[in-house]
SEPAPA-671804 format. One record per residue: residue number from 1; y, x, z of N, C-alpha, C, O, CB in turn. Coordinates in pm, 1 decimal, padded with zeros to 6 digits, m for minus. Each point is the difference from the previous one (the first is absolute). Glycine has a CB too. Layout:
N
+-----+----------+----------+----------+----------+----------+----------+----------+----------+----------+----------+----------+----------+----------+----------+----------+
|   k |      n_Y |      n_X |      n_Z |     ca_Y |     ca_X |     ca_Z |      c_Y |      c_X |      c_Z |      o_Y |      o_X |      o_Z |     cb_Y |     cb_X |     cb_Z |
+-----+----------+----------+----------+----------+----------+----------+----------+----------+----------+----------+----------+----------+----------+----------+----------+
| NUM |        Y |        X |        Z |        Y |        X |        Z |        Y |        X |        Z |        Y |        X |        Z |        Y |        X |        Z |
...
+-----+----------+----------+----------+----------+----------+----------+----------+----------+----------+----------+----------+----------+----------+----------+----------+
% end
This chain:
98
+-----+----------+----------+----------+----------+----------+----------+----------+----------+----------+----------+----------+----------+----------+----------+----------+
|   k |      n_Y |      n_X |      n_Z |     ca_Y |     ca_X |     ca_Z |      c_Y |      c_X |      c_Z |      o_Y |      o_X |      o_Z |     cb_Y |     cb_X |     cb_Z |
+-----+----------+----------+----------+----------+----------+----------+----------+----------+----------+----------+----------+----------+----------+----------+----------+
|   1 |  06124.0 |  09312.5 |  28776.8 |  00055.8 |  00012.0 |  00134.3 | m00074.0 | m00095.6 |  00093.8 | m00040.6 | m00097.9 | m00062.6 |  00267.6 |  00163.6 | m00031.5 |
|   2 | m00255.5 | m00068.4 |  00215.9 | m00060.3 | m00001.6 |  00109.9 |  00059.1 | m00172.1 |  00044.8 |  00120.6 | m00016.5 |  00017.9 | m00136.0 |  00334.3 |  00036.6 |
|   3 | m00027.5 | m00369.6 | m00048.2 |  00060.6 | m00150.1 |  00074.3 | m00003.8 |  00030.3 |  00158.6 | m00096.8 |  00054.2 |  00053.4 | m00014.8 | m00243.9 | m00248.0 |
|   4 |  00222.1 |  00150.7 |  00260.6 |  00056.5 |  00003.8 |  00120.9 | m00009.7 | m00090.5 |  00082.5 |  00087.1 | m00086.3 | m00011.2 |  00025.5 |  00193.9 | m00076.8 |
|   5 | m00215.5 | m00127.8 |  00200.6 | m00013.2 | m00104.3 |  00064.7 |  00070.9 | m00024.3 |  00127.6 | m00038.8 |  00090.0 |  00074.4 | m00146.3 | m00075.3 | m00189.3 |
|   6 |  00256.4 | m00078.4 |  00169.1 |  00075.2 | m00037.9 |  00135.3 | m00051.1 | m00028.5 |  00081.8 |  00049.2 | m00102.8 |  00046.6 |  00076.8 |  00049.1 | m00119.6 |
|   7 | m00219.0 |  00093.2 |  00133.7 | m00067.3 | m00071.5 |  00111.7 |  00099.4 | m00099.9 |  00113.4 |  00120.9 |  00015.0 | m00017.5 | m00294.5 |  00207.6 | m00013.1 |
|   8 |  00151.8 | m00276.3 |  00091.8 |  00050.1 | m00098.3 |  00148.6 |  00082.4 |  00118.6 |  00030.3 |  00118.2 |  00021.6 | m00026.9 | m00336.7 | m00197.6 |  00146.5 |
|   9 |  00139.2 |  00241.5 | m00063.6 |  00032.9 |  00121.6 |  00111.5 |  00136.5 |  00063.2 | m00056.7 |  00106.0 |  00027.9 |  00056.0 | m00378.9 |  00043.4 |  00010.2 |
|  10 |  00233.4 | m00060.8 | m00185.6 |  00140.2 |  00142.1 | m00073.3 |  00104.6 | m00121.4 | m00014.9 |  00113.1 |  00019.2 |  00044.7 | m00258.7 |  00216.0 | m00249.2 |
|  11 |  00118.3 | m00347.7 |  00150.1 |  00112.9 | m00089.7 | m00001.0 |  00097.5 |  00001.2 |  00147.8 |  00121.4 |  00020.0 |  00006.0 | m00284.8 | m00170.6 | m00182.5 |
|  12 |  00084.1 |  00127.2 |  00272.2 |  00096.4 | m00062.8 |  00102.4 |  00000.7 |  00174.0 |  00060.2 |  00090.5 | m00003.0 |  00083.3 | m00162.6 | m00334.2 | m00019.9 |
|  13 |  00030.7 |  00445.1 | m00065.1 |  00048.6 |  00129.8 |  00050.5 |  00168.2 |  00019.1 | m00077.2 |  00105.2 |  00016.6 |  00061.6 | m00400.6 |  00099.1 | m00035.7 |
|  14 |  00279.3 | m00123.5 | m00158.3 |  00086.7 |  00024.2 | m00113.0 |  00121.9 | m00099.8 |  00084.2 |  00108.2 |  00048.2 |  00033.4 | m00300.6 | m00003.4 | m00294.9 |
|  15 |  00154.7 | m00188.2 |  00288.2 |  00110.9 | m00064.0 |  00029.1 |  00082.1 |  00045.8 |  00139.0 |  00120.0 |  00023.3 |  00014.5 | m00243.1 | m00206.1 | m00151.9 |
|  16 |  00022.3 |  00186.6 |  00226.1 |  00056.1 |  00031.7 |  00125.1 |  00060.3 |  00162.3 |  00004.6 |  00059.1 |  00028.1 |  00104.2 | m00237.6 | m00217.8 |  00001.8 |
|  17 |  00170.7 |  00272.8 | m00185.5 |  00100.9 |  00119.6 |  00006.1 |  00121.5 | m00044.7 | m00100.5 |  00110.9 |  00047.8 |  00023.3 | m00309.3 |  00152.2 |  00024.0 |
|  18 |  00184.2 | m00281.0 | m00147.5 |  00125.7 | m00068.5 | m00073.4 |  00080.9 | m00046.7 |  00081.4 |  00120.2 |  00019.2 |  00018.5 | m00226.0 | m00080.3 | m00187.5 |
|  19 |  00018.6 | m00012.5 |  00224.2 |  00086.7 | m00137.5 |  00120.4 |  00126.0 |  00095.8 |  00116.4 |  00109.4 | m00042.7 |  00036.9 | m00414.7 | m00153.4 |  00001.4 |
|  20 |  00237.3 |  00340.7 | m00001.0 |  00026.5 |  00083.1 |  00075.8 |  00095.5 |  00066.3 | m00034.7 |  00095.0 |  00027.0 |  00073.5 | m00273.2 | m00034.3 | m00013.0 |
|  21 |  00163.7 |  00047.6 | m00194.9 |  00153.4 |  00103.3 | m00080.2 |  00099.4 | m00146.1 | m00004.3 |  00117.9 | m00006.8 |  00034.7 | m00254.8 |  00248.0 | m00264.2 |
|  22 |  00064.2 | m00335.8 |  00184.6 |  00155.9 | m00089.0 | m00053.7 |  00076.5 | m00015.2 |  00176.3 |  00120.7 | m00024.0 |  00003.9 | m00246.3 | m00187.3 | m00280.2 |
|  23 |  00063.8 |  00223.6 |  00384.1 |  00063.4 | m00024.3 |  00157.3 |  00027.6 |  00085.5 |  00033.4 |  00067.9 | m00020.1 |  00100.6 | m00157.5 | m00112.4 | m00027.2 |
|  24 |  00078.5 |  00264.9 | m00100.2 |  00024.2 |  00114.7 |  00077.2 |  00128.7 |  00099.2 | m00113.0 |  00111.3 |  00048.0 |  00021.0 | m00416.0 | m00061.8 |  00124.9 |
|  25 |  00232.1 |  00008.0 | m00240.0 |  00055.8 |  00091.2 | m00116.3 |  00138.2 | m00079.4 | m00103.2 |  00039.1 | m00113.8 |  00026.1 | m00329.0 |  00227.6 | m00032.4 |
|  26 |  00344.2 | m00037.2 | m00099.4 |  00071.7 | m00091.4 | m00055.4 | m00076.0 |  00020.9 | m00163.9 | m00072.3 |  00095.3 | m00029.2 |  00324.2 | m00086.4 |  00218.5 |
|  27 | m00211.6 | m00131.0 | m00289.5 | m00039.3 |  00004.2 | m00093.8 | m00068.3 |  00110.4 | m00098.3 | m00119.7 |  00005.2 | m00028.0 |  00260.5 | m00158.1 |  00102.6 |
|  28 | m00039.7 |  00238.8 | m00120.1 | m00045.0 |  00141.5 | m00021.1 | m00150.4 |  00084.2 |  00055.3 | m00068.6 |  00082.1 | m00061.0 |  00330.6 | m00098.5 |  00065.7 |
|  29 | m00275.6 | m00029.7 |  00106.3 | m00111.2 |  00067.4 |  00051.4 | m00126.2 | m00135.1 | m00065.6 | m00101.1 |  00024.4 | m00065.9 |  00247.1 |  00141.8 |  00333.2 |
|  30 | m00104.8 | m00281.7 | m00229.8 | m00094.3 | m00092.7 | m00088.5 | m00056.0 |  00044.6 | m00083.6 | m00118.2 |  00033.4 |  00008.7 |  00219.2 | m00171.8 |  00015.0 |
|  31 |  00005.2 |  00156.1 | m00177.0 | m00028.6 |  00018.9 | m00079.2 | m00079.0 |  00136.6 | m00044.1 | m00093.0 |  00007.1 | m00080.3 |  00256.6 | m00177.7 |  00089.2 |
|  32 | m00113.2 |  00258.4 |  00051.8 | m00091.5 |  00120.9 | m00028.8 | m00162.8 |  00002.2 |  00062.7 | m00094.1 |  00067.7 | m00041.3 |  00337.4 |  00058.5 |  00041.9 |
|  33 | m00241.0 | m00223.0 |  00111.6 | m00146.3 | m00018.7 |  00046.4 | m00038.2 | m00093.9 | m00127.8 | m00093.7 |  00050.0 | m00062.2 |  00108.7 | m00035.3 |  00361.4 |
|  34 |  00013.0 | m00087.8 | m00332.9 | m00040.4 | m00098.8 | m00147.2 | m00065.0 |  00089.8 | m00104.8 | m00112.9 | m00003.8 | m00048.7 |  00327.5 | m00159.7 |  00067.9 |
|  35 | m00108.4 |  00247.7 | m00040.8 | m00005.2 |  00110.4 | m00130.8 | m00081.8 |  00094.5 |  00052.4 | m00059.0 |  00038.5 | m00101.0 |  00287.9 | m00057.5 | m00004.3 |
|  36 | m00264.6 |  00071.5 |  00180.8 | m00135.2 |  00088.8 |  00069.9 | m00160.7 | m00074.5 | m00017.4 | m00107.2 |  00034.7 | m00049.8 |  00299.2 |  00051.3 |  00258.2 |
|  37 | m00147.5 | m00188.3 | m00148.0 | m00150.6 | m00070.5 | m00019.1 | m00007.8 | m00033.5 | m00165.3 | m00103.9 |  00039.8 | m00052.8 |  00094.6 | m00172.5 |  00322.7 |
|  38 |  00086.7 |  00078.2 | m00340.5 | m00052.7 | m00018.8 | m00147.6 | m00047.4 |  00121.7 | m00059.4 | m00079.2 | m00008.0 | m00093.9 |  00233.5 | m00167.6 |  00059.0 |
|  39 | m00105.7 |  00318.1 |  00089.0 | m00008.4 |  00126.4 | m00088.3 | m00166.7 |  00025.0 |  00021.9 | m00081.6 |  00026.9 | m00088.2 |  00362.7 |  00093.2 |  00125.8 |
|  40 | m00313.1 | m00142.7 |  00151.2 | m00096.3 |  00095.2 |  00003.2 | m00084.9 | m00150.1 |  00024.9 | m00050.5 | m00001.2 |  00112.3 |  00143.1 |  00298.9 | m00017.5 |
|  41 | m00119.1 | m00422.8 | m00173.8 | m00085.3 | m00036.9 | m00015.8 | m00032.8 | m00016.0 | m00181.1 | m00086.3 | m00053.3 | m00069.7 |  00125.8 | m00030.1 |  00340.7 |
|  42 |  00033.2 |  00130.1 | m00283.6 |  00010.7 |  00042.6 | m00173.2 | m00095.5 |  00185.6 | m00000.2 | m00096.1 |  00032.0 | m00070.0 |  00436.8 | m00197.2 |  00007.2 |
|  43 | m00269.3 |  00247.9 |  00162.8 | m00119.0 |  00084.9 |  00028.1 | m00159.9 |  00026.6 |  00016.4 | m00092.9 |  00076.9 | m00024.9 |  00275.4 | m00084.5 |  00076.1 |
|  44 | m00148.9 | m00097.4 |  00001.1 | m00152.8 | m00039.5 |  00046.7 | m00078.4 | m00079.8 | m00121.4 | m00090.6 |  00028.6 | m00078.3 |  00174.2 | m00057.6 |  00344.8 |
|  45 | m00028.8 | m00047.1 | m00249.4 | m00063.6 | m00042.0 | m00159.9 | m00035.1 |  00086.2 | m00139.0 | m00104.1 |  00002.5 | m00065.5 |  00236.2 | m00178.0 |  00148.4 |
|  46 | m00027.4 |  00233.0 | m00099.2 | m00011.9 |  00133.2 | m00107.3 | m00105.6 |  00093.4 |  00049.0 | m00094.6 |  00011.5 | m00078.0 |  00347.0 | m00010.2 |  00017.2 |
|  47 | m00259.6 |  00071.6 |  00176.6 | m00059.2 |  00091.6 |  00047.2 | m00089.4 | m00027.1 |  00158.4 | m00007.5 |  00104.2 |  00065.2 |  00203.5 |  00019.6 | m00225.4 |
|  48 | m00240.4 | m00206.2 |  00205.2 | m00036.3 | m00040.9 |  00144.0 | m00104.7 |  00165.3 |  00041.8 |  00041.8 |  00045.1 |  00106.6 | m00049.8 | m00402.0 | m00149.2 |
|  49 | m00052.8 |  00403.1 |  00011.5 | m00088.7 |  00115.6 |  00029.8 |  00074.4 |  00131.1 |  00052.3 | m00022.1 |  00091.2 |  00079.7 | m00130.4 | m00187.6 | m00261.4 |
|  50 |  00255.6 |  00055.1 |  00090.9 |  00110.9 |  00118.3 |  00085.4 |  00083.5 |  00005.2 |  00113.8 |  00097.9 |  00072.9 |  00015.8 | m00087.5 | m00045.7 | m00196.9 |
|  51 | m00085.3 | m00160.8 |  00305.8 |  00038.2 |  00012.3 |  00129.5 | m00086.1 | m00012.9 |  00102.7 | m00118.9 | m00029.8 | m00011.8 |  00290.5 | m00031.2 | m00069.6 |
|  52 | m00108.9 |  00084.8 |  00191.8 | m00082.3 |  00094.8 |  00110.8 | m00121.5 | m00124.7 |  00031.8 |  00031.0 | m00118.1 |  00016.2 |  00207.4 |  00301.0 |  00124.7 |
|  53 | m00390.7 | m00127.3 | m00135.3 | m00123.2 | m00100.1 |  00014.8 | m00009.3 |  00028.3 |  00160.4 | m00044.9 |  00104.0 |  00048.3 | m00106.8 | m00090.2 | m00312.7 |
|  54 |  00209.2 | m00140.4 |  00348.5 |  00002.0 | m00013.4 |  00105.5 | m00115.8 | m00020.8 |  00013.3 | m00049.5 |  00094.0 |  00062.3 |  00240.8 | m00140.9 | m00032.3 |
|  55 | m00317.9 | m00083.6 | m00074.7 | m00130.9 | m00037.4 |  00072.9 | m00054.3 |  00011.1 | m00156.6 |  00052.1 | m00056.5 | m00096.2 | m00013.3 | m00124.5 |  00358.5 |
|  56 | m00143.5 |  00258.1 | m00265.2 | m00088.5 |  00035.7 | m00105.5 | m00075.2 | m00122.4 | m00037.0 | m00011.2 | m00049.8 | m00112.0 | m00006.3 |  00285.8 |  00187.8 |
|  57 | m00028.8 | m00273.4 |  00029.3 | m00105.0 | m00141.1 |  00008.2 |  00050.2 | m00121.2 | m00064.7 | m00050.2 | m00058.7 | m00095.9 | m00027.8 |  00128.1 |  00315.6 |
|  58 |  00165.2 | m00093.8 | m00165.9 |  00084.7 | m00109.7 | m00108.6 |  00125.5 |  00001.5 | m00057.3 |  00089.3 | m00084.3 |  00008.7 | m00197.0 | m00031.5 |  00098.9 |
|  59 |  00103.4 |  00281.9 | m00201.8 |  00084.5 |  00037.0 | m00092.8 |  00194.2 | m00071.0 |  00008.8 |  00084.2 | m00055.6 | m00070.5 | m00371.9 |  00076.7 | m00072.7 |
|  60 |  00266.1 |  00035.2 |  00287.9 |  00168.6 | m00056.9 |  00042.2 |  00058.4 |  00122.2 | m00031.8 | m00063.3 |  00103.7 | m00019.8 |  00049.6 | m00278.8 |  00232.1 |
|  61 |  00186.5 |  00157.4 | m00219.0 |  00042.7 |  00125.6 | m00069.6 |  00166.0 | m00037.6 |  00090.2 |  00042.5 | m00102.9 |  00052.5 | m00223.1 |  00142.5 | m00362.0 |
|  62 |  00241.2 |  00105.6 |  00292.2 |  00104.1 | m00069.7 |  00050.1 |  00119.0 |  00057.6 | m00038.2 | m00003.9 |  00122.2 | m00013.9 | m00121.6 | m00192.6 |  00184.3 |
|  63 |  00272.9 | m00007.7 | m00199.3 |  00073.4 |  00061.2 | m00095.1 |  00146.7 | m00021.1 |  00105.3 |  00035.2 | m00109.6 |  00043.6 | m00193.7 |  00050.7 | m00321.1 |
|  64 |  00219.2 |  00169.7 |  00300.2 |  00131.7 | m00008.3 |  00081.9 |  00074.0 | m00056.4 | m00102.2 |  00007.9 |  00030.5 | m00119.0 | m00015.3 |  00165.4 |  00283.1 |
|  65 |  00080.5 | m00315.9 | m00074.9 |  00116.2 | m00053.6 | m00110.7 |  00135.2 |  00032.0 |  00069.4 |  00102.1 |  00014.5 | m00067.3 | m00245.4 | m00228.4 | m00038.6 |
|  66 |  00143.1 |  00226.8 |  00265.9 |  00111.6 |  00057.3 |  00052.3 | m00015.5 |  00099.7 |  00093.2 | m00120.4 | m00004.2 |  00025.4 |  00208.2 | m00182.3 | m00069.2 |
|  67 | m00033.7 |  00282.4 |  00116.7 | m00015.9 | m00008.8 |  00139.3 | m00057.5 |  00011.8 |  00079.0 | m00055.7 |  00095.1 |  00054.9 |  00121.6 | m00157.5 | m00101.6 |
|  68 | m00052.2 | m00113.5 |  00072.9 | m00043.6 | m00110.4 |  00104.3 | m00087.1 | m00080.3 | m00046.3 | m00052.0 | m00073.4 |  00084.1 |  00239.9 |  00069.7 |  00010.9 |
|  69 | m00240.4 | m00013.5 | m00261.4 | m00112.1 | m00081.3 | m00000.6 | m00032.4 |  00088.9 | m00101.5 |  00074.7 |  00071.8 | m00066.4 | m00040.2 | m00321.1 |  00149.0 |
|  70 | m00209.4 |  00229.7 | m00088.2 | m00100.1 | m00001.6 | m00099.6 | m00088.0 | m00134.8 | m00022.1 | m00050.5 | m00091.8 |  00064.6 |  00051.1 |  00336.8 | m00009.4 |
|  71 |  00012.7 | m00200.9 | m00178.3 | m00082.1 | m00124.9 | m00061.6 | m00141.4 |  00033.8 | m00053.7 | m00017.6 |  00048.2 | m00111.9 |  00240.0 | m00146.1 |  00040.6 |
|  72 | m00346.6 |  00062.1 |  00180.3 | m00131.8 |  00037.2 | m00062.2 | m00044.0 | m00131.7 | m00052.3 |  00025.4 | m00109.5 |  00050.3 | m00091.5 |  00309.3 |  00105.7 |
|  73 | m00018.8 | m00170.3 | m00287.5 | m00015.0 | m00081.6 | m00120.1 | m00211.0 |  00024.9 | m00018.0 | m00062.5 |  00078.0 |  00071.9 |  00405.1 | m00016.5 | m00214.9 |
|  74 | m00386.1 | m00120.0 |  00069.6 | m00159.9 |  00033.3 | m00017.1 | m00022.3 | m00050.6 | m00162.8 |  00048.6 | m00091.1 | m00067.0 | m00141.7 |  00038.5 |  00359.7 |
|  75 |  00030.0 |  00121.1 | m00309.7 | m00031.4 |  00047.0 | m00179.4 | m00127.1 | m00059.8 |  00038.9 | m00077.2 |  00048.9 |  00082.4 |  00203.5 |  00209.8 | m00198.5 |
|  76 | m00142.7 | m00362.8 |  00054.6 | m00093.3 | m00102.8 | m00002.8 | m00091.0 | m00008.4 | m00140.1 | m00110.1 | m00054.9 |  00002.9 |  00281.1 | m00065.4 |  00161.4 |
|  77 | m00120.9 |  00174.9 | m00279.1 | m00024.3 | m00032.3 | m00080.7 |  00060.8 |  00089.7 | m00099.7 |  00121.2 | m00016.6 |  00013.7 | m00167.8 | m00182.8 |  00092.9 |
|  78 |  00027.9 |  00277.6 | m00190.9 |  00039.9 |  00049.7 | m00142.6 |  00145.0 | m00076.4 | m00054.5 |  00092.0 |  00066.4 | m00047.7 | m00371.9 | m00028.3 | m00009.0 |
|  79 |  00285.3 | m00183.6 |  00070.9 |  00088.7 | m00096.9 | m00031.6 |  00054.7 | m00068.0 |  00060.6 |  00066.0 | m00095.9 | m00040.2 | m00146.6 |  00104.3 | m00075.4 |
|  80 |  00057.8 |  00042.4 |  00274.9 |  00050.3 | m00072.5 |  00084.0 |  00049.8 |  00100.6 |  00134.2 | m00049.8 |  00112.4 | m00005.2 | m00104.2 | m00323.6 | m00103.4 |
|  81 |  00228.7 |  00190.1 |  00205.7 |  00056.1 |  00050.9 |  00070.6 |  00092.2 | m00128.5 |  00134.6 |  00094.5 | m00077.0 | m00017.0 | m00111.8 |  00298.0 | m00219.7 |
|  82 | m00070.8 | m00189.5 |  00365.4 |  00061.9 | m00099.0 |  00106.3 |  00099.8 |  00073.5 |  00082.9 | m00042.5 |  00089.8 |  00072.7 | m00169.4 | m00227.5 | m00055.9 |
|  83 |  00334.5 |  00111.7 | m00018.7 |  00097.8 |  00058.0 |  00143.4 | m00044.7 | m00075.9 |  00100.1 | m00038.0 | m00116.8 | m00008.6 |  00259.8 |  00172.1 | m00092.4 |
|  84 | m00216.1 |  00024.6 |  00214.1 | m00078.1 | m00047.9 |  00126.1 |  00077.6 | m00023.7 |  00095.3 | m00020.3 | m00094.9 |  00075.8 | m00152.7 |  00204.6 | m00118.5 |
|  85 |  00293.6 | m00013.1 |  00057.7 |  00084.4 | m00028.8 |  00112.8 |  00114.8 |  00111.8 | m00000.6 | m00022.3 |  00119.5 | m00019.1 | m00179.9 | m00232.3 |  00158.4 |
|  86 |  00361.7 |  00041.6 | m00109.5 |  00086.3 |  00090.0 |  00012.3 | m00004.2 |  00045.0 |  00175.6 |  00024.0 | m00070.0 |  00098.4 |  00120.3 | m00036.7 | m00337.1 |
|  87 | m00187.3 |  00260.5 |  00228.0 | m00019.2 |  00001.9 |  00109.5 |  00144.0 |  00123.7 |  00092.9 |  00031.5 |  00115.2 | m00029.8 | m00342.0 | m00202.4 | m00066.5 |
|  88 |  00364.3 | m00004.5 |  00209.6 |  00088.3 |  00101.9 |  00031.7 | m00057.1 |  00099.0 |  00071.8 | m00110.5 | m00002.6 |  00054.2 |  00273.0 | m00139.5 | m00062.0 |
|  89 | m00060.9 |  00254.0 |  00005.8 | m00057.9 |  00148.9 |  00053.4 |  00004.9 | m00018.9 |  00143.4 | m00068.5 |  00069.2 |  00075.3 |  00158.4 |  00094.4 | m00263.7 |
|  90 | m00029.3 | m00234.2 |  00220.3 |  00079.1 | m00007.2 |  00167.6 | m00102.6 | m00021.5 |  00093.2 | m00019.1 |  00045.8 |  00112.7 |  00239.2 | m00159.9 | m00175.4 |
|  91 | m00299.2 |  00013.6 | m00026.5 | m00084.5 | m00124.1 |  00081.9 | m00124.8 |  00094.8 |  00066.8 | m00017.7 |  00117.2 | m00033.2 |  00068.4 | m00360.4 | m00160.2 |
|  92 | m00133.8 |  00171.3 |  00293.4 | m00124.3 |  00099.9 |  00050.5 | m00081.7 | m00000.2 | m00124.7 |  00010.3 | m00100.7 | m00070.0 | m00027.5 |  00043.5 |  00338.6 |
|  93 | m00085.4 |  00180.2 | m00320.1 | m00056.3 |  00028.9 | m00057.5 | m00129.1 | m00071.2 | m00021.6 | m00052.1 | m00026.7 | m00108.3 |  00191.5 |  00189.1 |  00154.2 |
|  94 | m00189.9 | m00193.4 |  00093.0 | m00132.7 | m00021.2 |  00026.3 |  00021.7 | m00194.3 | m00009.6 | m00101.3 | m00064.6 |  00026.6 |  00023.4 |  00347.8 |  00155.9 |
|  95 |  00158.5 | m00332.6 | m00205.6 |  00052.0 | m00139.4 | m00067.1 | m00063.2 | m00025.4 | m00118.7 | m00069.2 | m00100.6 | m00015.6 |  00282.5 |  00121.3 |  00101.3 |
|  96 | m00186.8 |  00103.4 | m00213.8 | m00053.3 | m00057.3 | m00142.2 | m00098.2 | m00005.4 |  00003.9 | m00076.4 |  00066.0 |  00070.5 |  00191.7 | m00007.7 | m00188.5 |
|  97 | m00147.4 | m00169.0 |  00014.7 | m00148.0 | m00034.5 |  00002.6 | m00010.5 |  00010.8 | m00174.6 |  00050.6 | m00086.7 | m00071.3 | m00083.5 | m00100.2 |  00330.3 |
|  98 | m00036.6 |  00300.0 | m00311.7 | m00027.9 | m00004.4 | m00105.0 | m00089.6 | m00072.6 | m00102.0 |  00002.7 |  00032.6 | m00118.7 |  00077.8 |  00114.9 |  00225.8 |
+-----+----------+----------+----------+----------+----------+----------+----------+----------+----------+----------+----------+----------+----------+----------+----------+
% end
């Protein structure tokens, strides 16, 4: 299986939509955003090729975890794998920086 790297970026994206359900939402919704992201970064790991190749050039990929966010990740390596950023749907497009 594939080692999973956290970049900066996916850390504090990941936090600041956490930070957002725990203020807006109630627990329950927490937790199922918790239990979404463990499934489909367990996806990705198992299978990363089987999601959508946003930038060919530097093998970014990108995997809906809700909704309102996707999480694009980059297959770096046979044994390795970087999440790049939880990115919300809401936000302007022309913002991500892959």
């Amino acid at each position: 299986m594939r080692a999973v790297n956290w970049t900066e970026e996916a850390k504090s994206t990941f936090n600041s939509n956490l930070n957002y359900l725990h203020a807006e939402w109630n627990a329950k919704v927490v937790s199922d955003f918790l239990d979404r992201v463990d499934y489909v970064v367990e996806l990705i790991q198992t299978n990363p090729n089987s999601f959508l190749l946003v930038n060919s050039e530097k093998n970014v990929r990108r995997c809906v975890v809700t909704k309102q966010i996707s999480l694009y990740f980059k297959i770096v390596s046979k044994d390795r794998i970087d999440l790049i950023t939880f990115w919300n749907t809401y936000q302007n497009p022309e913002k991500l920086k892959l």
